[in-house]
C-alpha positions as CSV (number, residue, x, y, z in Angstrom):
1,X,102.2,74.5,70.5
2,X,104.9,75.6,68.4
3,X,106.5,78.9,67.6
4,X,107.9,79.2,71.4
5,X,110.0,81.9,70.5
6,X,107.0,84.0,70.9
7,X,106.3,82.6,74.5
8,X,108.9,85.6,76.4
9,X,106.8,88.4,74.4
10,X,103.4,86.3,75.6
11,X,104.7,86.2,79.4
12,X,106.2,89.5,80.0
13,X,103.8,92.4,78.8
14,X,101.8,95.0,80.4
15,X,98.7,93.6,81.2
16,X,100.6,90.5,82.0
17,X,102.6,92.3,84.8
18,X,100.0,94.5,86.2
19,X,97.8,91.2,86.3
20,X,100.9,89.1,88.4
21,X,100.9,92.5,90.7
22,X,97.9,90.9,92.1
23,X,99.7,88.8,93.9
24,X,101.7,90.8,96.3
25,X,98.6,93.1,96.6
26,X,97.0,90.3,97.9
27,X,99.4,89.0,100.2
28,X,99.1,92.4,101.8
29,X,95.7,92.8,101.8
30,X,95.7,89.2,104.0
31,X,98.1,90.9,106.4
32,X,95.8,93.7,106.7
33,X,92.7,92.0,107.6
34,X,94.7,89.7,109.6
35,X,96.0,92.9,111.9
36,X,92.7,95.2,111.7
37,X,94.7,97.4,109.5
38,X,91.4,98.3,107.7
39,X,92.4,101.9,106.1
40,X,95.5,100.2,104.7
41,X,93.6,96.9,103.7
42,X,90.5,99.6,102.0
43,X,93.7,101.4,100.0
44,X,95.5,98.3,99.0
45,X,92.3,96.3,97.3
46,X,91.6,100.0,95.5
47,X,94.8,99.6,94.0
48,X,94.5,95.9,93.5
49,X,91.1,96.7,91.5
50,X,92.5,99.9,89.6
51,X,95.5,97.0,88.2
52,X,92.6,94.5,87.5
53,X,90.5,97.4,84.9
54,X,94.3,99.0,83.9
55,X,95.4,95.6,82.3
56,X,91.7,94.9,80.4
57,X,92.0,98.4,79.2
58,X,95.5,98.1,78.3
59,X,95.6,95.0,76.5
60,X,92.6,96.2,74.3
61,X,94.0,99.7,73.5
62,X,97.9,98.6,73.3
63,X,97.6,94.8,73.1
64,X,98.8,92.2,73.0
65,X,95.6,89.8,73.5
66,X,97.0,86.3,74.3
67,X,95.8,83.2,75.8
68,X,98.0,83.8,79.0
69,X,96.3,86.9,80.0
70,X,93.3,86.3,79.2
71,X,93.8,83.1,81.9
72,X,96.2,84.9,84.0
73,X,93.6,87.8,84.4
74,X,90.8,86.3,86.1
75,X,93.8,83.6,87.9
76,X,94.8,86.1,90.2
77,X,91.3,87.9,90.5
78,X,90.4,85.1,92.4
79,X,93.7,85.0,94.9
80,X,92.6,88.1,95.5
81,X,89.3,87.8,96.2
82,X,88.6,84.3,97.6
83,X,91.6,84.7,99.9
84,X,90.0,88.4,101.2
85,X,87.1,86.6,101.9
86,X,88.5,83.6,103.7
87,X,90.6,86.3,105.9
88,X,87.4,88.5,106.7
89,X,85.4,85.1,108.0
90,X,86.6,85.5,111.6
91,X,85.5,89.4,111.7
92,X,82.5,88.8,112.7
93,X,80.9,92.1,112.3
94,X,82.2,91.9,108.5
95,X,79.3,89.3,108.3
96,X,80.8,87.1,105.7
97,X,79.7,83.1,106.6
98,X,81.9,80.2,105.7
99,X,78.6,79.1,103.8
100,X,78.8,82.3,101.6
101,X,82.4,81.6,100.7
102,X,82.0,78.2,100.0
103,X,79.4,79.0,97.1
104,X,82.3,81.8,96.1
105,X,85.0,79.7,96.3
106,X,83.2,76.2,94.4
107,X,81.8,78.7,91.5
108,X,85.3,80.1,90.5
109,X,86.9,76.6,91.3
110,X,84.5,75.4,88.4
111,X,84.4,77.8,86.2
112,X,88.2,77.7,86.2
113,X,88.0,74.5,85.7
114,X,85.4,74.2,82.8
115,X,87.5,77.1,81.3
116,X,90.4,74.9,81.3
117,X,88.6,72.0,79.4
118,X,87.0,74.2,76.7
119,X,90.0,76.0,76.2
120,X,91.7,73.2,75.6
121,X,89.7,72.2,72.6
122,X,91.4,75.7,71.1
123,X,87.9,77.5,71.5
124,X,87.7,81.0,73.6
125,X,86.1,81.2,76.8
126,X,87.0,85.0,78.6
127,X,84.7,86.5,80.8
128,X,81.3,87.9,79.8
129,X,79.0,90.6,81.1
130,X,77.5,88.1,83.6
131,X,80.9,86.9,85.0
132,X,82.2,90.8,85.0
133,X,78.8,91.7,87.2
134,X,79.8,89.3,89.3
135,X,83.4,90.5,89.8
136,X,81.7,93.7,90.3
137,X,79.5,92.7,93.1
138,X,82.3,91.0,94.8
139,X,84.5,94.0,94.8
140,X,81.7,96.4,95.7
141,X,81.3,93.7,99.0
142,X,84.7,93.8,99.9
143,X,85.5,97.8,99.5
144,X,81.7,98.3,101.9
145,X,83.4,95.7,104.3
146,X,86.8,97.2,104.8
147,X,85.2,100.8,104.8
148,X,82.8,100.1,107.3
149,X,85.3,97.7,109.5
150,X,87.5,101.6,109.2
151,X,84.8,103.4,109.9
152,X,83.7,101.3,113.0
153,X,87.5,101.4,114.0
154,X,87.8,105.1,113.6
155,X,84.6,106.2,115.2
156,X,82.3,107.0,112.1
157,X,79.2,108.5,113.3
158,X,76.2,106.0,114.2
159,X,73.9,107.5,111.6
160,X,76.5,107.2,108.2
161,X,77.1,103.4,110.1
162,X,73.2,102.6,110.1
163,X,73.2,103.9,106.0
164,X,76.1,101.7,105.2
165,X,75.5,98.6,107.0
166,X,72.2,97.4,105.1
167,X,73.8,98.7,101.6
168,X,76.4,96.7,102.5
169,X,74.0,93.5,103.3
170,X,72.2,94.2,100.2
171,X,75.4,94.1,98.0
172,X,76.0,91.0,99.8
173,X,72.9,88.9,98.7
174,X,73.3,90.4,95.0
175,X,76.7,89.2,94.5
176,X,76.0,85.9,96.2
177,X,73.0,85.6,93.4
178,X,75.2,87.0,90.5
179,X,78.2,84.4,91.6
180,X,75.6,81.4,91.2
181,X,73.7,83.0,88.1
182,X,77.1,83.8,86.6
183,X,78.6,79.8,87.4
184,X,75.2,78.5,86.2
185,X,75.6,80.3,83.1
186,X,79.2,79.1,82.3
187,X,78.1,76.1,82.5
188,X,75.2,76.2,80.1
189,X,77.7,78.3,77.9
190,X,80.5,75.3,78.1
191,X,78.2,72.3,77.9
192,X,77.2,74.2,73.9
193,X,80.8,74.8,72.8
194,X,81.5,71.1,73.8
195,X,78.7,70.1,72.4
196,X,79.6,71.8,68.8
C-alpha cells in the first residue's frame, strides 16, 4: 500500500490504544484465575469489556475508522477471551470443558482466518450482529463464572448460588450455539464475497 506516511496516525489512535489495553488486561486476568483471585479477575474483565464497547463507540463518534482497528479490535478480543477460558478449564466447578473451548477456540481461529483472505481482496469484513451476539454471550459466560467462583469463595448464600448456577449453565449452551451459528455464518458470508 502506498501513502505510509499515514501509517503512525493509523497505529496510534484512540480506539487503537484502548483496543492494545487488552493485552495487559488479559495477562492479568490469567494471573487471576490462575491464583483464585476471583473479585480481582470479575473487576479486571469489566474493565477489559468497558475498553472493548469504549473504542467501537469511539471510533464511530471521533474516528478514525481504519483497517487496523477494525482487525486489531476483535485480535485482542480473542486473547482475551480464549485465553480466560483456557485458564478457567482446570476450575472445575467453573464448568468450562476442553470440548467447549475447542469449538471457541477453532471458530475465531477461522473466522480470523477467512477474514484475513477476504480482506485481502480489499473487500470489508467487520463484525455483524451475529458475531457481536456471540461476543456477548461469551462475556456474559465469563462475568457469571468469575462472579459465582467469588461468590462460592466468599460465602454467598446457598439460595442466590442455586439462582445463578443454572443461569449461568444456560448462558453457557447459548453462546456455545451463537459461536457455531455465528462461524457458520461467516463462512456462508465469505464463500459470496469470494464468489463475486
Amino acid at each position: 500500500m502506498s501513502g505510509s506516511s499515514a501509517a503512525p496516525e493509523s497505529l496510534f489512535n484512540v480506539p487503537n490504544l484502548l483496543s492494545a489495553a487488552r493485552i495487559p488486561l488479559a495477562i492479568v486476568l490469567f494471573a487471576c484465575i490462575d491464583h483464585e483471585l476471583w473479585l480481582a479477575g470479575l473487576i479486571v474483565f469489566l474493565v477489559a469489556c468497558a475498553t472493548d464497547w469504549l473504542d467501537g463507540w469511539w471510533a464511530r463518534r471521533y474516528g478514525p475508522l481504519t483497517l487496523v482497528g477494525r482487525n486489531l479490535d476483535p485480535l485482542t478480543d480473542k486473547v482475551l477471551v480464549c485465553g480466560a477460558f483456557i485458564y478457567l478449564i482446570p476450575v472445575e466447578p467453573a464448568g468450562i470443558l476442553p470440548w467447549m473451548v475447542t469449538v471457541v477456540i477453532s471458530r475465531e481461529l477461522v473466522v480470523t482466518g477467512i477474514r484475513g483472505i477476504v480482506e485481502a481482496t480489499g473487500q470489508k469484513f467487520g463484525a455483524d450482529w451475529f458475531g457481536k451476539l456471540k461476543m456477548g454471550l461469551q462475556c456474559a459466560v465469563l462475568i457469571g463464572v468469575l462472579l459465582i467462583q467469588w461468590g462460592r469463595a466468599a460465602g454467598f448464600s446457598r439460595n442466590l448460588l442455586d439462582v445463578l448456577e443454572p443461569v449461568q449453565l444456560v448462558l453457557l449452551y447459548a453462546m456455545l450455539a451463537a459461536t457455531i451459528g455465528s462461524g457458520v455464518q461467516y463462512l456462508v458470508k465469505a464463500a459470496r464475497l469470494l464468489k463475486a
